[in-house]
N, C-alpha and C positions, 0 to 999 in steps of 0.2 A: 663139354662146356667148361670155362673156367670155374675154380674154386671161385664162392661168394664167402670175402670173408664178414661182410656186415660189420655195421657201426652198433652200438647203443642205443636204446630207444632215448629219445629224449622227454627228458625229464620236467616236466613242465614246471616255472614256478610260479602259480598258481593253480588250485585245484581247481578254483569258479575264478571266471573272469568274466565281467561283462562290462561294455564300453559303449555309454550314449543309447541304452535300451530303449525303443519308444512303443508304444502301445495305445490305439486310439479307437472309440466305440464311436460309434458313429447313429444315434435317435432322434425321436421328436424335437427333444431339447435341445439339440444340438451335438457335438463333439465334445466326449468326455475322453481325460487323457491318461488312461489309467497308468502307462509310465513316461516322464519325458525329460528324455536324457540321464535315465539310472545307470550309476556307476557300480562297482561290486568288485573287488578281490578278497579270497581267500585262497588261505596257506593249507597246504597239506597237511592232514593229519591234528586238524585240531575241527572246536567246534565255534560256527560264525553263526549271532545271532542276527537274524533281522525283527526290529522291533522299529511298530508303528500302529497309528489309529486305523478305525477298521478305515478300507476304500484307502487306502495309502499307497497300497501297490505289491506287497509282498507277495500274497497269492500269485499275482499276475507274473513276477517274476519267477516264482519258482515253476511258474508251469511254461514259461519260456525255457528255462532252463532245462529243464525234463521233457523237452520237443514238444508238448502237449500243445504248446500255441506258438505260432511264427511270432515275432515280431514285426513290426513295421520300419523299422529302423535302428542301426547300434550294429553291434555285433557280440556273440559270448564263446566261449571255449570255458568245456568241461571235460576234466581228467585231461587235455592240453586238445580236446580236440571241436570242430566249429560247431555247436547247434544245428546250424543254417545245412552248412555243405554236407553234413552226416549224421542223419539226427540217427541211423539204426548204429552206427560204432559209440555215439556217447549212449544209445539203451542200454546197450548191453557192459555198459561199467557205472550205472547210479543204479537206485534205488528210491521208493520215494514212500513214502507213509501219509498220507491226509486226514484230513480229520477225524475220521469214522472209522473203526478198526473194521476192515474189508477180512476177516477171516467168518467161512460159513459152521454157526452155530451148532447146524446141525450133522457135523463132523468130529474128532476127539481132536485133539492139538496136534499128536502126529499125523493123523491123516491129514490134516490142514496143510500140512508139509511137504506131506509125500506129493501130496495135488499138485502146488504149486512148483515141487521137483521136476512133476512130471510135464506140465507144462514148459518146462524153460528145457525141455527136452533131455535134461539130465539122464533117464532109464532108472526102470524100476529100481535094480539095487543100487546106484549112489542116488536115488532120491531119500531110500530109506536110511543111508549112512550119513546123510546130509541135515535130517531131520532129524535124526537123531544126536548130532554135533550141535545143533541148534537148540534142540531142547536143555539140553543139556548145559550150552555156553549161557543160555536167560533164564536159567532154572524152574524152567517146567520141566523137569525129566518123570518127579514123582504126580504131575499132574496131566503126562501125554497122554494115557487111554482114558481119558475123563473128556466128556463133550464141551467144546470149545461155548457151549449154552451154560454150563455152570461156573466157568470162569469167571472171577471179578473182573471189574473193571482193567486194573493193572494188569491185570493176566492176558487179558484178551489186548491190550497195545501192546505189552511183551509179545506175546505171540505174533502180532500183526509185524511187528520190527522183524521177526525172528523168518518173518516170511521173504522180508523185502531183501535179507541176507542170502536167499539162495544162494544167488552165484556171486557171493563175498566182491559185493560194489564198491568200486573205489572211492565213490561218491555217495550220498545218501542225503537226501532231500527229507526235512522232517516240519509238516506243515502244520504247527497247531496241535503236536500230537498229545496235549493232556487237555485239551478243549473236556471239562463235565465232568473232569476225575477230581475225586479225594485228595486231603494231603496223602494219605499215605500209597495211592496208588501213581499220585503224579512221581513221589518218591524212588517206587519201583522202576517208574520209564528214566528216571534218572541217573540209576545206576545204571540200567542196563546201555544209557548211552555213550558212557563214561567207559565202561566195558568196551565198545564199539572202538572209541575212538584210540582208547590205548592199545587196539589191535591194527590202529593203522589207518583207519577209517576217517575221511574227513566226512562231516556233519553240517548241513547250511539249517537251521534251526529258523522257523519262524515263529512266532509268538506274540501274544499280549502280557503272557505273564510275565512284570518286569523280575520279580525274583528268580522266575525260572531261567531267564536271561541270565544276571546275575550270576547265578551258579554254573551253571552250564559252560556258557560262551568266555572262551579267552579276548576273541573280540567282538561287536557290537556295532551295523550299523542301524542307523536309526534313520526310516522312510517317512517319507510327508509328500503326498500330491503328488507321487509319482518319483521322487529324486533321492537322492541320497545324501541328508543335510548335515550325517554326521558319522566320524567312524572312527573309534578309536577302542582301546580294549576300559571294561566296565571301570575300574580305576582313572582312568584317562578323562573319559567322558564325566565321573564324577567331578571330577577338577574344574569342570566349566562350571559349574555352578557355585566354587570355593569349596574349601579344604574340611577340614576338622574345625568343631567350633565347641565350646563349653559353654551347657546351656545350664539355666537356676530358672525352677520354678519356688515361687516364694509362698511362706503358709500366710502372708497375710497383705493384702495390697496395697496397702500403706508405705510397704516394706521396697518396693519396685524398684524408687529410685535410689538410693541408697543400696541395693543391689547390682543397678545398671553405671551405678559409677564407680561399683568394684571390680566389675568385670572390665571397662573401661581402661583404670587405671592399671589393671595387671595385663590388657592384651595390646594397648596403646593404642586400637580401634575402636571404633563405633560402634556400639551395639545396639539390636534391635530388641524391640519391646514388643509383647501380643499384651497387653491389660487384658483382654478377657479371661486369658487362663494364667494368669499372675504369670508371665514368663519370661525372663530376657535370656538373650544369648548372642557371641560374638565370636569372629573365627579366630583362629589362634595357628600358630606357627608350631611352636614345642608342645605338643600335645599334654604330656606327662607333668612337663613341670608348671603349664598351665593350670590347666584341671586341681595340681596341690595346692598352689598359692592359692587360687579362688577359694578352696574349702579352708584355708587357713586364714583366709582374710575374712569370710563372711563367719566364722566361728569367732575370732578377736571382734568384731564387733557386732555382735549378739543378734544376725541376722536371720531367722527360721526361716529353713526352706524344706519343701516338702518331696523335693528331686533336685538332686545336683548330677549331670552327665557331662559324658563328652560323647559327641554326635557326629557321624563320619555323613555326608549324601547322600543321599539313595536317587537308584536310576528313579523313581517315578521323583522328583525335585528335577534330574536332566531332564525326563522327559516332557513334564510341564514347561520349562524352560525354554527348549526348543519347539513342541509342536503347539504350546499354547493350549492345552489341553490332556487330560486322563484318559484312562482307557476303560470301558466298564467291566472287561474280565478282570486287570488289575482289582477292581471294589470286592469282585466275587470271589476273588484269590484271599483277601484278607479274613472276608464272613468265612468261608470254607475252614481257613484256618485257625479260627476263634471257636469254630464250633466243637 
């Protein structure tokens, strides 16, 4: 037979692509559309937040994604290859973590490993050098022979992630994975995601937490009723809703206007007024030389205020923005973290 001298695999550029996803339930009430016409690219090697109210669609897409559910129409390629035509060649290069850490408690953390080794057919000894690379890479090394029942929280989604890396997935589906955790144990899935991704690992992230978005994801779409209404990285998407703005709360309410016409005159816009928390503020251009002159103009004319800032957007201001409403793990995210 001739030499094969072979090409290159080709290199896909996108890790997730999906195009015109549709998704439809069909009950009493009629035809619900859980996605219609969801669009989706990410880049390799980094991590893509999808952020949306609950019933928006995300779940549904990532369990398209992850062959778990056909879709009805569209089409997607993962790690460059079709859902539809091959869902066992895209299994066997993602990964997927959902909500509930699926490791058995009553197991120690490397065993949880070796299990899962031995299922993806690995063999006994590279399961155990696998799970041992694993504990090791999310820092449960000094907590493997300890049962996966006395792990924290953080521990046991550490661990959970540390399973879905058996066979080091090029892809990795992550659905909701701090849904009930601490700050400090959402903190922990955090690092270890970031760990993930700097090894190469692209991340499709779902969430309500818009912080954990924020940090996490270099970019960000944002789902409503099935579609994709927004996508740009979390800076970008902040800009819909304006820039930088220097805000003055004042110690006395008398004081308002006479505040709101100094911020006025030094930003050469309009500024908005809340009277119930003495507050105005207006977006500004020059951040830095903004924010000085206000404090030098409301000190020349003897104005008390009891907070002077300068205030960048936050995804939950896009978010209100575009879906016309909050999210209620966002509210639990802030009590969690006050506590």
């Amino acid at each position: 037979m001739p030499e094969r001298t072979g090409t290159p695999a080709r290199v896909p550029e996108y890790a997730v692509l999906a195009e015109g996803l549709r998704k439809e339930y069909r009950g009493k009430d009629g035809t619900t559309h859980a996605l219609d016409g969801f669009d989706l690219a990410v880049r390799p090697g980094t991590v893509h937040g999808l952020l949306g109210p609950n019933g928006a669609g995300k779940t549904t897409a990532v369990r398209i994604l992850a062959t778990l559910l056909r879709a009805d129409g569209g089409r997607a390629e993962v790690a460059g290859t079709d859902v539809a035509r091959d869902p066992r060649a895209v299994r066997a290069r993602i990964g997927l973590v959902g909500q509930y850490a699926a490791v058995d408690e009553g197991l120690t953390g490397r065993q949880n490993l070796e299990v899962f080794g031995r299922l993806f057919h690995l063999g006994a000894r590279r399961a155990r050098d696998r799970a041992a690379e694993l504990l090791d890479r999310f820092s449960l090394a000094e907590a493997a022979d300890k049962g996966a029942g006395q792990y924290s929280g953080g521990m046991r989604r550490r661990l959970d992630l540390a399973a879905s890396m058996i066979l080091a997935p090029a892809v990795l589906f992550l659905d909701e994975p701090t849904t009930g955790l601490d700050p400090r144990a959402r903190g922990e899935v955090w690092e270890a995601v970031r760990t993930l991704v700097a090894g190469g690992t692209t991340v499709l992230l779902t969430t309500q937490y818009l912080d954990e978005a924020d940090r996490l994801a270099s970019r960000i779409t944002v789902v409503d009723r099935g579609r994709a209404i927004a996508d740009d990285s979390p800076d970008g998407l902040k800009d819909l809703v304006g820039g930088d703005r220097v805000e003055v709360v004042v110690a006395e309410a008398a004081d308002l206007p006479a505040a709101r016409a100094v911020l006025a005159r030094v930003a050469g816009a309009e500024p908005r007024t809340d009277e119930a928390e003495r507050r105005v503020h207006v977006p500004v251009t020059d951040r830095v030389a903004a924010l000085t002159e206000v404090a030098r103009t409301l000190q020349e004319e003897r104005i008390a205020v009891e907070d002077l800032a300068l205030r960048r957007p936050a995804l939950d201001d896009v978010f209100l923005r575009l879906t016309g409403q909050g999210t209620d793990l966002q509210e639990t995210a802030h009590q969690e973290a006050a506590a």
